[in-house]
Gaussian input, Z-matrix of N, CA and C with variables (Angstrom, degrees):
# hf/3-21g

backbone

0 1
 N
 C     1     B1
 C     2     B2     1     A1
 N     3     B3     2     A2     1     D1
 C     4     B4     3     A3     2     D2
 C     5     B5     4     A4     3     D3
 N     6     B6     5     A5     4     D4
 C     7     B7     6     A6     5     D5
 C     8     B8     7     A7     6     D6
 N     9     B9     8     A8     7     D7
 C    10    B10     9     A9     8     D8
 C    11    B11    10    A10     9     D9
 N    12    B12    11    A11    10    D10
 C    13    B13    12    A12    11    D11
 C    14    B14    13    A13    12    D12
 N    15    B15    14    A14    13    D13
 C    16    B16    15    A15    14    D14
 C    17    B17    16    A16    15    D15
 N    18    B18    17    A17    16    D16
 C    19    B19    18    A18    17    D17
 C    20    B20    19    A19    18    D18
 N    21    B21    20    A20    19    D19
 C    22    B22    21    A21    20    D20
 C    23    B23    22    A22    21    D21
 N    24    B24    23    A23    22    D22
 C    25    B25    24    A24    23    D23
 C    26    B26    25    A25    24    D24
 N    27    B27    26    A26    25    D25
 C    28    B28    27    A27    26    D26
 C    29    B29    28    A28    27    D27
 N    30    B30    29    A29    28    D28
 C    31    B31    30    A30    29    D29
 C    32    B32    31    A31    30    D30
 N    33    B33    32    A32    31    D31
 C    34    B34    33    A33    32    D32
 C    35    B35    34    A34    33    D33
 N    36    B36    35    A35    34    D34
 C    37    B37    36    A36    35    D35
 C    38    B38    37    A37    36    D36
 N    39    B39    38    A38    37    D37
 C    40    B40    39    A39    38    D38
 C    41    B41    40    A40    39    D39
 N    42    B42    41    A41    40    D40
 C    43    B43    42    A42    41    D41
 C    44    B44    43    A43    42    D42
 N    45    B45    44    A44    43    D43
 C    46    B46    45    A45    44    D44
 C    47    B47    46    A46    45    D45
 N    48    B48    47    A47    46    D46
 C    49    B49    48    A48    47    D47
 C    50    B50    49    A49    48    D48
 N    51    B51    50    A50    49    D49
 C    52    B52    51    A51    50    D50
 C    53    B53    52    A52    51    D51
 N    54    B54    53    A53    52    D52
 C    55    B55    54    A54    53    D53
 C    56    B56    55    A55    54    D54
 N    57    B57    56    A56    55    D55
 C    58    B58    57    A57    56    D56
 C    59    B59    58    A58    57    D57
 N    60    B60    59    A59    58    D58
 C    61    B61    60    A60    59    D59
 C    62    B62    61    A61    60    D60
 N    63    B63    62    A62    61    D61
 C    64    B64    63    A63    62    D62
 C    65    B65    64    A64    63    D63
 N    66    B66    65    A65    64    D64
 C    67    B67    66    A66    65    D65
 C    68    B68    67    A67    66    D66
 N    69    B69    68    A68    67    D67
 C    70    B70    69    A69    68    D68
 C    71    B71    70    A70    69    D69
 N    72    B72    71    A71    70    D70
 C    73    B73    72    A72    71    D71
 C    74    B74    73    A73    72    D72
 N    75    B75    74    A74    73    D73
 C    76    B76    75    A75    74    D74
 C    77    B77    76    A76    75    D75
 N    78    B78    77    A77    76    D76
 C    79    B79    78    A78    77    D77
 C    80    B80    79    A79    78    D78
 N    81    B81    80    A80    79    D79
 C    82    B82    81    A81    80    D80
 C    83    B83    82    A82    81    D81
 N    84    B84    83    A83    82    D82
 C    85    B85    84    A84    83    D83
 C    86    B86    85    A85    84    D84
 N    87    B87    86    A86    85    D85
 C    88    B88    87    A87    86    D86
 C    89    B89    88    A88    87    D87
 N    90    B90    89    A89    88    D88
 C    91    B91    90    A90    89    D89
 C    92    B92    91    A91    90    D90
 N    93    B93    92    A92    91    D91
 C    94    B94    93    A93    92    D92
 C    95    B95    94    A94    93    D93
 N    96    B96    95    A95    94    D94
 C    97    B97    96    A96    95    D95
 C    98    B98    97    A97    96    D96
 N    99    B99    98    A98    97    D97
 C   100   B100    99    A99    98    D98
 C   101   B101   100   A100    99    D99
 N   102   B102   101   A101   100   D100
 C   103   B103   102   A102   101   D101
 C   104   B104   103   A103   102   D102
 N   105   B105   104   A104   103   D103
 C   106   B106   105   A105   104   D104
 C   107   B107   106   A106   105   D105
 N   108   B108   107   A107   106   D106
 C   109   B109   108   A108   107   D107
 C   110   B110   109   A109   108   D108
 N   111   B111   110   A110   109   D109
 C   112   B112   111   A111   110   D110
 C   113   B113   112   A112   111   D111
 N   114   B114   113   A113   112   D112
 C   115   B115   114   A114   113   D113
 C   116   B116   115   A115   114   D114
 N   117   B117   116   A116   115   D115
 C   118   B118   117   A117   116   D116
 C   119   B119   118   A118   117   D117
 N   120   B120   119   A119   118   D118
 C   121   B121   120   A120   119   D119
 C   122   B122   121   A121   120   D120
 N   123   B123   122   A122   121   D121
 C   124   B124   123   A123   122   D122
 C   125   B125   124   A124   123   D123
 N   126   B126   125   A125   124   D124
 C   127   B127   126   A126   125   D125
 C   128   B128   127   A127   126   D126
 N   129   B129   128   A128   127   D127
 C   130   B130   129   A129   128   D128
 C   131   B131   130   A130   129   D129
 N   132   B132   131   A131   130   D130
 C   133   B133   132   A132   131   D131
 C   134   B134   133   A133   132   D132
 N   135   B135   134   A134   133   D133
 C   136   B136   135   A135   134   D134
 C   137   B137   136   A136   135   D135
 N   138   B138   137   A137   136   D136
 C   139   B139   138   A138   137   D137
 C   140   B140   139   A139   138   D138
 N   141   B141   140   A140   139   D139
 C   142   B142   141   A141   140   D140
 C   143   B143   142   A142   141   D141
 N   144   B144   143   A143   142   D142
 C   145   B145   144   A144   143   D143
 C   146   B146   145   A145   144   D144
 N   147   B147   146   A146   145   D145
 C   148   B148   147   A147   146   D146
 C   149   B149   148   A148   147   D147
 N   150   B150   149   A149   148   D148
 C   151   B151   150   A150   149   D149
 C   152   B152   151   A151   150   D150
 N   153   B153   152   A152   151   D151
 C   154   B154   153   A153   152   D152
 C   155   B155   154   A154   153   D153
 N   156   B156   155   A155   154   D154
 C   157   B157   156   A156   155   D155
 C   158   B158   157   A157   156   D156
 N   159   B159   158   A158   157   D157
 C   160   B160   159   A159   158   D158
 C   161   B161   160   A160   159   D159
 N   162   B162   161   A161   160   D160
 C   163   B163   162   A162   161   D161
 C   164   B164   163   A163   162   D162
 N   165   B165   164   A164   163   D163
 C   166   B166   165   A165   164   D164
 C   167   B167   166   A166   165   D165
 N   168   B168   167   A167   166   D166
 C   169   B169   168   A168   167   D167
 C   170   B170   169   A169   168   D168
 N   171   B171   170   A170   169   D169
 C   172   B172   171   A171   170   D170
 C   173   B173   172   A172   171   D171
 N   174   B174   173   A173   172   D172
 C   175   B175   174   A174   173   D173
 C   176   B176   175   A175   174   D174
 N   177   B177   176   A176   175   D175
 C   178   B178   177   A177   176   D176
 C   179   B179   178   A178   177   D177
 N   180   B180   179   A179   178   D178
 C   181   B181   180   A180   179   D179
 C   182   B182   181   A181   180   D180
 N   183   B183   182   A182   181   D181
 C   184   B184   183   A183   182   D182
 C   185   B185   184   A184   183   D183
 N   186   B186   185   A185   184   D184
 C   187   B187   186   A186   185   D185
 C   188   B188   187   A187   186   D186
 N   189   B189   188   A188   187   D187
 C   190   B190   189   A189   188   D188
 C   191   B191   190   A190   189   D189
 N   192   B192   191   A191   190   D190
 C   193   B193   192   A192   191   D191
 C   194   B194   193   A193   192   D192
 N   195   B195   194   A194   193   D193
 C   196   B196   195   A195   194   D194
 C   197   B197   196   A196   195   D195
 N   198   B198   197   A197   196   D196
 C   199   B199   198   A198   197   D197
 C   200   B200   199   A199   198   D198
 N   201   B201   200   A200   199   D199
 C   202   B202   201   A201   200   D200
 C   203   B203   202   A202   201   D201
 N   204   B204   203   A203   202   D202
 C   205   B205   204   A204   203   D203
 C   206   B206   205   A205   204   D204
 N   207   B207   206   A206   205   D205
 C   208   B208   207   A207   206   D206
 C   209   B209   208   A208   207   D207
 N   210   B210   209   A209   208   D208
 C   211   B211   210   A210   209   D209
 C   212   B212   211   A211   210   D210
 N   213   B213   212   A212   211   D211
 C   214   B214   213   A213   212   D212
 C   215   B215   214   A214   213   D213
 N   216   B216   215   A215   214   D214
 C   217   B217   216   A216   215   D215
 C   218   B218   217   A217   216   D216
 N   219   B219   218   A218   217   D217
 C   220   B220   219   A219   218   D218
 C   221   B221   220   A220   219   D219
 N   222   B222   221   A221   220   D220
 C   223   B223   222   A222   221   D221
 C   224   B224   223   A223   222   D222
 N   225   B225   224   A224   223   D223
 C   226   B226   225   A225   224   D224
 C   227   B227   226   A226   225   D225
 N   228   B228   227   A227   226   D226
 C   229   B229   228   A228   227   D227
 C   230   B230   229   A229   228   D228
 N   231   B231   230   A230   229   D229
 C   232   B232   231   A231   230   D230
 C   233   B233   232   A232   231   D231
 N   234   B234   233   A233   232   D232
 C   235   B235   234   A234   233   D233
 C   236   B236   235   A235   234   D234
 N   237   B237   236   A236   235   D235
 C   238   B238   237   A237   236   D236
 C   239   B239   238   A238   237   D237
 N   240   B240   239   A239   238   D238
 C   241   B241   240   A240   239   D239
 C   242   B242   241   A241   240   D240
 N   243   B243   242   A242   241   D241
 C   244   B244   243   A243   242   D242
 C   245   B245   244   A244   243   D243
 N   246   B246   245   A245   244   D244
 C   247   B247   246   A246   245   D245
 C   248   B248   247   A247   246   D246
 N   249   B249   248   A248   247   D247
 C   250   B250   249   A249   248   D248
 C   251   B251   250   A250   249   D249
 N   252   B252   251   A251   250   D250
 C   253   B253   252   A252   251   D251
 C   254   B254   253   A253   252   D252
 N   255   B255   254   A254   253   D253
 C   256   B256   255   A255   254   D254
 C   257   B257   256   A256   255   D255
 N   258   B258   257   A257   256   D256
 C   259   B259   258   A258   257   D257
 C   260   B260   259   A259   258   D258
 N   261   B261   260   A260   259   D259
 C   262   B262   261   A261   260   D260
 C   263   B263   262   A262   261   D261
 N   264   B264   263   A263   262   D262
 C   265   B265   264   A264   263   D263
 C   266   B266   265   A265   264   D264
 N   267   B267   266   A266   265   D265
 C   268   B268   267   A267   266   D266
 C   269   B269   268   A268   267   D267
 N   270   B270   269   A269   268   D268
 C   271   B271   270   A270   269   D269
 C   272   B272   271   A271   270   D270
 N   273   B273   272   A272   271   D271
 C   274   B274   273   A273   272   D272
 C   275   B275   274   A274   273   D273
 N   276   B276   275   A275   274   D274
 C   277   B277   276   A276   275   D275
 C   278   B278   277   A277   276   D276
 N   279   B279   278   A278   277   D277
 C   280   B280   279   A279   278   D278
 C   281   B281   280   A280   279   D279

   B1=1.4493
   B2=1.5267
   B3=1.5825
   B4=1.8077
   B5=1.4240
   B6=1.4268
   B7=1.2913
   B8=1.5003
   B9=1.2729
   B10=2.1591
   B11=1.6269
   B12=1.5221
   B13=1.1949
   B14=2.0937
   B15=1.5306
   B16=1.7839
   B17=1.5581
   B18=1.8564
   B19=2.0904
   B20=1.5016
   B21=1.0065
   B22=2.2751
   B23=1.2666
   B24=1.8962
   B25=1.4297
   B26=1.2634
   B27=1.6490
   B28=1.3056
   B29=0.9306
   B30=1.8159
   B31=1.7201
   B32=1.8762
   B33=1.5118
   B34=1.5628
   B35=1.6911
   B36=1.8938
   B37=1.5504
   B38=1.6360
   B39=1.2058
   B40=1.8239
   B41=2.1231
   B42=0.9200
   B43=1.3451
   B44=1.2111
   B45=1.3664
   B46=1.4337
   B47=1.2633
   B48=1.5964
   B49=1.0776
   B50=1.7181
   B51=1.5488
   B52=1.3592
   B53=1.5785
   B54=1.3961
   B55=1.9102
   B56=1.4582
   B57=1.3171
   B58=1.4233
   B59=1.7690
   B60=0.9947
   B61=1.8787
   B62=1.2852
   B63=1.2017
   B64=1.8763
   B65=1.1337
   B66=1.6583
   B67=2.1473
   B68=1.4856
   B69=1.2188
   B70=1.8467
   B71=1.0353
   B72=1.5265
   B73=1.2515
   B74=1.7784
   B75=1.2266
   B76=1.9079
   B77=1.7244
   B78=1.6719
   B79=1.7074
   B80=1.4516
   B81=1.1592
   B82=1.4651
   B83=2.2436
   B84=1.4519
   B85=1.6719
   B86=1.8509
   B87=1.3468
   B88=1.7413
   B89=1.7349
   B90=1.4735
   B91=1.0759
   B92=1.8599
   B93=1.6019
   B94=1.4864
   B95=1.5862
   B96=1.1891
   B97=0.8382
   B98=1.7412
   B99=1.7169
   B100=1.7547
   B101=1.1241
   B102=0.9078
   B103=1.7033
   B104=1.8440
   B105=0.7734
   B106=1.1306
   B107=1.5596
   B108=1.3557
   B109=1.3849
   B110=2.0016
   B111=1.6437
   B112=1.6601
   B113=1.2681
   B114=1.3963
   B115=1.4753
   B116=1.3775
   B117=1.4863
   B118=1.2948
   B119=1.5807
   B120=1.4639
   B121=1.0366
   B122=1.4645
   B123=1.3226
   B124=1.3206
   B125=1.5703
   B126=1.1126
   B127=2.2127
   B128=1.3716
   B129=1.1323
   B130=1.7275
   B131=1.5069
   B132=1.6197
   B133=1.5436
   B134=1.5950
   B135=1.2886
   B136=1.4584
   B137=1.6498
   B138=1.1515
   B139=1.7065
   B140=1.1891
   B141=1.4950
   B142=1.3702
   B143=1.7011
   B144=1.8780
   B145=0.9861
   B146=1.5889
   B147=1.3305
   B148=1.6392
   B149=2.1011
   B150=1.4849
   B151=1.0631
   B152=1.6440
   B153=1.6391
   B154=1.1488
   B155=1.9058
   B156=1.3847
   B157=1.4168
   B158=1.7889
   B159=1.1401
   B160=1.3853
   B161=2.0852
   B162=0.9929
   B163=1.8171
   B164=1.4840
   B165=1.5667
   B166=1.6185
   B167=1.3941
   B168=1.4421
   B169=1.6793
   B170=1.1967
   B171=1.1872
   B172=1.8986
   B173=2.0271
   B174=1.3980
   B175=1.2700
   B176=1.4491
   B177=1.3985
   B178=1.7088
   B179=1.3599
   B180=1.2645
   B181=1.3147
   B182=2.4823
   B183=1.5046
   B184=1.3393
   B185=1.6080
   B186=1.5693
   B187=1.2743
   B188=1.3711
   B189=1.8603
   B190=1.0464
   B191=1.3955
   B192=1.5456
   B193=1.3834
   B194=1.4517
   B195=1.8905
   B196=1.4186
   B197=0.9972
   B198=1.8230
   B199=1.6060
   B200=1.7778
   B201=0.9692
   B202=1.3014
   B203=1.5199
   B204=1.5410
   B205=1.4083
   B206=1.4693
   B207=1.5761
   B208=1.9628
   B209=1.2446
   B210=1.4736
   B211=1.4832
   B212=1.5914
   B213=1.4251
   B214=1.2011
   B215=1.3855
   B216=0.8109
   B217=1.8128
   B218=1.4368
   B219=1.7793
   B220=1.2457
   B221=1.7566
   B222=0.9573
   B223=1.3673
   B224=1.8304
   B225=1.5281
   B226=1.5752
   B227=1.4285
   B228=1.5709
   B229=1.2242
   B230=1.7582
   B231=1.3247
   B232=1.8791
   B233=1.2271
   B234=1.7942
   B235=1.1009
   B236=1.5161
   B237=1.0199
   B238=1.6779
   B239=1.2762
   B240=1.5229
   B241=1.6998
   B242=1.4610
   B243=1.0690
   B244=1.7690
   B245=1.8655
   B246=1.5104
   B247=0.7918
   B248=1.4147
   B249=1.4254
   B250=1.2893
   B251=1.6351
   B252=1.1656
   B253=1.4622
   B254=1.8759
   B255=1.7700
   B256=1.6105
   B257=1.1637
   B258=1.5850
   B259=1.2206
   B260=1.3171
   B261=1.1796
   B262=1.7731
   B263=1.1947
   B264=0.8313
   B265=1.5911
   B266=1.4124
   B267=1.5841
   B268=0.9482
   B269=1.6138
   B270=1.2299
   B271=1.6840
   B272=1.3830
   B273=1.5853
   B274=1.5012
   B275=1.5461
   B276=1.2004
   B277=1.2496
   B278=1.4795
   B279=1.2082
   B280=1.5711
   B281=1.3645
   A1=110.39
   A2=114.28
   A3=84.12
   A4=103.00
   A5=100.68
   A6=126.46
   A7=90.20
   A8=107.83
   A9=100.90
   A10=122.03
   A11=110.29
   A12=128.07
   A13=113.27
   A14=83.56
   A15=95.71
   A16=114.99
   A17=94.89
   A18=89.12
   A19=97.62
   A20=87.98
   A21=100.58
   A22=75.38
   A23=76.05
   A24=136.32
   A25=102.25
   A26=137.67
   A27=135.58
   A28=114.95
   A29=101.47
   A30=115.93
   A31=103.25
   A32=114.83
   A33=105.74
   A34=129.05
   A35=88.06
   A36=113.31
   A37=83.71
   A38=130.58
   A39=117.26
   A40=89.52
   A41=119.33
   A42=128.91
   A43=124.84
   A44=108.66
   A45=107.65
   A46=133.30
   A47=118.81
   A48=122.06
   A49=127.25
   A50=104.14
   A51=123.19
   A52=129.35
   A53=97.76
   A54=121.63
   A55=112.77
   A56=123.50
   A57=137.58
   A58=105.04
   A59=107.28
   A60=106.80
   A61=97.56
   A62=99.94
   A63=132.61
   A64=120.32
   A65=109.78
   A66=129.79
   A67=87.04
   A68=74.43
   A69=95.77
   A70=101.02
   A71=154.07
   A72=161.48
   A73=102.34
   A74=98.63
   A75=94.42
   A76=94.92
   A77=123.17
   A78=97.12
   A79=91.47
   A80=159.76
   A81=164.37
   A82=101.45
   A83=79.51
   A84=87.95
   A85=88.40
   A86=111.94
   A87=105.95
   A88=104.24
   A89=150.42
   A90=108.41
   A91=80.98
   A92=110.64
   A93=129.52
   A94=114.10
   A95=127.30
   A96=116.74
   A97=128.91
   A98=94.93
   A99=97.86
   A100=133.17
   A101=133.46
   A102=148.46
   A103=122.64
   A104=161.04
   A105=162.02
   A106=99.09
   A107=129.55
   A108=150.70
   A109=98.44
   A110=97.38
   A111=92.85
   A112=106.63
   A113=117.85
   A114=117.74
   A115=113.45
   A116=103.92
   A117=134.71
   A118=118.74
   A119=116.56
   A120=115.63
   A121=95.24
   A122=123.95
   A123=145.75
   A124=130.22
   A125=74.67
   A126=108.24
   A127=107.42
   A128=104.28
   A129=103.55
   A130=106.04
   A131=115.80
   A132=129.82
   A133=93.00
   A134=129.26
   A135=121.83
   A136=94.60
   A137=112.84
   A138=118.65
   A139=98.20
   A140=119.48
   A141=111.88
   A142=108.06
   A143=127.38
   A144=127.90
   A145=103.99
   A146=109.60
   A147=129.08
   A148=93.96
   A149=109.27
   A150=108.49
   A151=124.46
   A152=93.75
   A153=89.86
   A154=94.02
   A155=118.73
   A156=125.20
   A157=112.43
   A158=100.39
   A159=107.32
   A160=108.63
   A161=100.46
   A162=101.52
   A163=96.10
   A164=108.60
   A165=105.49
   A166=86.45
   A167=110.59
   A168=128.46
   A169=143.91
   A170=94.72
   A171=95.85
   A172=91.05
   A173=100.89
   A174=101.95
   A175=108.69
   A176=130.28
   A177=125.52
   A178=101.00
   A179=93.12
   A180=143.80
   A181=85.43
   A182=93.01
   A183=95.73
   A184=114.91
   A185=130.98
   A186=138.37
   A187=97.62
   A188=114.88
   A189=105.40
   A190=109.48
   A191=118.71
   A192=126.70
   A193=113.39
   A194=116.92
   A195=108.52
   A196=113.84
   A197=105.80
   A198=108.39
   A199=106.51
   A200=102.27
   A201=95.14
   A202=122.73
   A203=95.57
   A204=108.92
   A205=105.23
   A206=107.40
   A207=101.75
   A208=129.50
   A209=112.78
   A210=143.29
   A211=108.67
   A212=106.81
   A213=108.93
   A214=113.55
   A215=113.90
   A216=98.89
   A217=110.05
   A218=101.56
   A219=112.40
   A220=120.25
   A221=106.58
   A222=122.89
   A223=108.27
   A224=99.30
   A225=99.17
   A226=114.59
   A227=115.17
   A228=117.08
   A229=113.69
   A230=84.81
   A231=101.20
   A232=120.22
   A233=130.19
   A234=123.09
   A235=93.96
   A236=132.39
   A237=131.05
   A238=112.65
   A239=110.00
   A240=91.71
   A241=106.73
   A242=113.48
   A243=129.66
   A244=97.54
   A245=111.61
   A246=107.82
   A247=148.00
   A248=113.85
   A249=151.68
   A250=125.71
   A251=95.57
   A252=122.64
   A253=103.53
   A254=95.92
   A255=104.46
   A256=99.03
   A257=132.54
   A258=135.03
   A259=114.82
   A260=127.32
   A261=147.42
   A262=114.97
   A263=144.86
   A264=127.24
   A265=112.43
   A266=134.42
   A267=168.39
   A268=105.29
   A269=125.09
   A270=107.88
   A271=105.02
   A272=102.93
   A273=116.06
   A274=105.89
   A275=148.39
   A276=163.29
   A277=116.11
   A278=109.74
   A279=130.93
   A280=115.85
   D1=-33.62
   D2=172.21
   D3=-127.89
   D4=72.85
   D5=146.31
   D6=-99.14
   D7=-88.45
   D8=-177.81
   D9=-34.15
   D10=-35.48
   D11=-174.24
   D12=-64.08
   D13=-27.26
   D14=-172.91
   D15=-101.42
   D16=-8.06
   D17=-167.76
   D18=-89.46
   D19=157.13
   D20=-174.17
   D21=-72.69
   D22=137.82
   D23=152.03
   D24=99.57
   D25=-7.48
   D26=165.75
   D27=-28.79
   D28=-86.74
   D29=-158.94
   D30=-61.92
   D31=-16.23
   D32=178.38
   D33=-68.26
   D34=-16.25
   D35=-160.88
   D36=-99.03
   D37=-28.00
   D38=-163.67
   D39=-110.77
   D40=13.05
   D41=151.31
   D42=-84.86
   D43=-63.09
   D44=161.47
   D45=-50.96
   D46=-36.71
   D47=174.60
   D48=-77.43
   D49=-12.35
   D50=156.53
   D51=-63.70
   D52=-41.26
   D53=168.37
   D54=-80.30
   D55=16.89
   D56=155.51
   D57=84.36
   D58=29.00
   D59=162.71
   D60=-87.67
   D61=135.81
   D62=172.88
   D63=-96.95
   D64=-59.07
   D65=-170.79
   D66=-74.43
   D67=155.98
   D68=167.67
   D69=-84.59
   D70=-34.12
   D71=126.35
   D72=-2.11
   D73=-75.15
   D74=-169.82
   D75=-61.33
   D76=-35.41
   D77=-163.57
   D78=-73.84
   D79=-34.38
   D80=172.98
   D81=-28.31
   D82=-62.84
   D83=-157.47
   D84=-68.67
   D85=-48.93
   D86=-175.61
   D87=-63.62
   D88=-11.47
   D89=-171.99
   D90=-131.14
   D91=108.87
   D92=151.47
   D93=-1.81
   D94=115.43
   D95=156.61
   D96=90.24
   D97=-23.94
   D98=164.86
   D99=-74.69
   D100=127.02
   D101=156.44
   D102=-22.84
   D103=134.46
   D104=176.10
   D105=-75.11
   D106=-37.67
   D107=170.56
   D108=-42.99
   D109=-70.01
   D110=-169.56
   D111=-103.59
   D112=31.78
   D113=160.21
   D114=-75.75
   D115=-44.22
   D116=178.44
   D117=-58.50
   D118=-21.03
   D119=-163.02
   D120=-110.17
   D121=-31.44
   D122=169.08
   D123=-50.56
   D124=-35.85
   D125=169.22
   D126=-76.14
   D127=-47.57
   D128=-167.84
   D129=-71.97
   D130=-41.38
   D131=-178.48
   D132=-58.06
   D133=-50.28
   D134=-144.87
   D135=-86.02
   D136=-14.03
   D137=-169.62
   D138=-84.65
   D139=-41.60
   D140=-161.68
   D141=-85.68
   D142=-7.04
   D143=179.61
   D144=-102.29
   D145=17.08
   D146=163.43
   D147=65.61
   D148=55.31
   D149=170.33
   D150=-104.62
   D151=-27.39
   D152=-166.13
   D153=-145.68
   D154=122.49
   D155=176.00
   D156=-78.81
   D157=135.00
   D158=176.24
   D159=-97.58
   D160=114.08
   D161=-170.67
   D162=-102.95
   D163=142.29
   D164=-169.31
   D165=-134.81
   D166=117.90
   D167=154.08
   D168=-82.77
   D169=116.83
   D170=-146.22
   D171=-82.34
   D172=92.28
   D173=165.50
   D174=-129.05
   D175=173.30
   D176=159.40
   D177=-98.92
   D178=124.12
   D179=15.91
   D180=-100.29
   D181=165.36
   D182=174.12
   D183=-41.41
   D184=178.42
   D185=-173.24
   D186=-167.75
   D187=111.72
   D188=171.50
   D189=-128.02
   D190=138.03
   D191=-162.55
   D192=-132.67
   D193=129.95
   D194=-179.61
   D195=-125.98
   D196=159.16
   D197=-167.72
   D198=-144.89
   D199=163.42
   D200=175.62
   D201=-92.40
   D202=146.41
   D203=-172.02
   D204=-78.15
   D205=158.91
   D206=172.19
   D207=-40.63
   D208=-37.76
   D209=150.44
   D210=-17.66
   D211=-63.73
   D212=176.51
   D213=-110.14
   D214=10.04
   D215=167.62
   D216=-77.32
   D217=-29.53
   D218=176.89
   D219=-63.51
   D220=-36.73
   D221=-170.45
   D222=-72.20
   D223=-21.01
   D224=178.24
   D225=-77.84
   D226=1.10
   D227=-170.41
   D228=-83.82
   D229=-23.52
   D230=166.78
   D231=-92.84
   D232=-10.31
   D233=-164.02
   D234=-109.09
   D235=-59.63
   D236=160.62
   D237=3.16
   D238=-71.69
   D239=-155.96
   D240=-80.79
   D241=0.88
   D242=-179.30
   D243=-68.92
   D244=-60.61
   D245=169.55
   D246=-67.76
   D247=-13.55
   D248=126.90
   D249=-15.17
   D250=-46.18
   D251=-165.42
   D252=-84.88
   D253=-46.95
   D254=-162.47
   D255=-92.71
   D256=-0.30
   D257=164.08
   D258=-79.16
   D259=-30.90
   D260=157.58
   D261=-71.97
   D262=-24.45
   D263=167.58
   D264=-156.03
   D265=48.82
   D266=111.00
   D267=-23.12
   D268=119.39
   D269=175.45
   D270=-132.20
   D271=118.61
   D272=-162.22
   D273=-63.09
   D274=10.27
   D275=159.70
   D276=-62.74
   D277=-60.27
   D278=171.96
   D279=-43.01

């Protein structure tokens, strides 16, 4: 688990999904710089380490929306203040 937990763009994708993005669309626009390509690939890793559930709404056209599992809700309890941290002395210059 933090093998997936440690490769870029994880913890940006189970952040976002903590700050209430659902679409793969909103985790795209909330995490800088990701690809729609390894979002995708990122989803599947985090699903399969039971982080993150993929919910499929059977509407027309389909609607598919992800959230985190307890698994990972739990896991945000360690990633927070991390992020916490790089929000504090992070220097947008760099």
């Amino acid at each position: 688990m933090l093998e997936v937990v440690g490769q870029r763009w994880s913890a940006g994708i189970l952040l976002a999904l903590a700050r209430g993005a659902e679409r793969f669309s909103e985790i795209v626009a909330a995490v800088p710089g990701l690809s729609a390509r390894m979002l995708t690939v990122r989803l599947q890793q985090l699903g399969a380490a039971q982080l993150v559930e993929r919910e499929v709404i059977p509407t027309i056209p389909v609607s598919v929306r992800y959230h985190l599992t307890e698994r990972g809700n739990d896991l945000m309890s360690a990633i927070e203040p991390i992020s916490g941290f790089v929000r504090r002395w992070d220097d947008p210059e760099d």
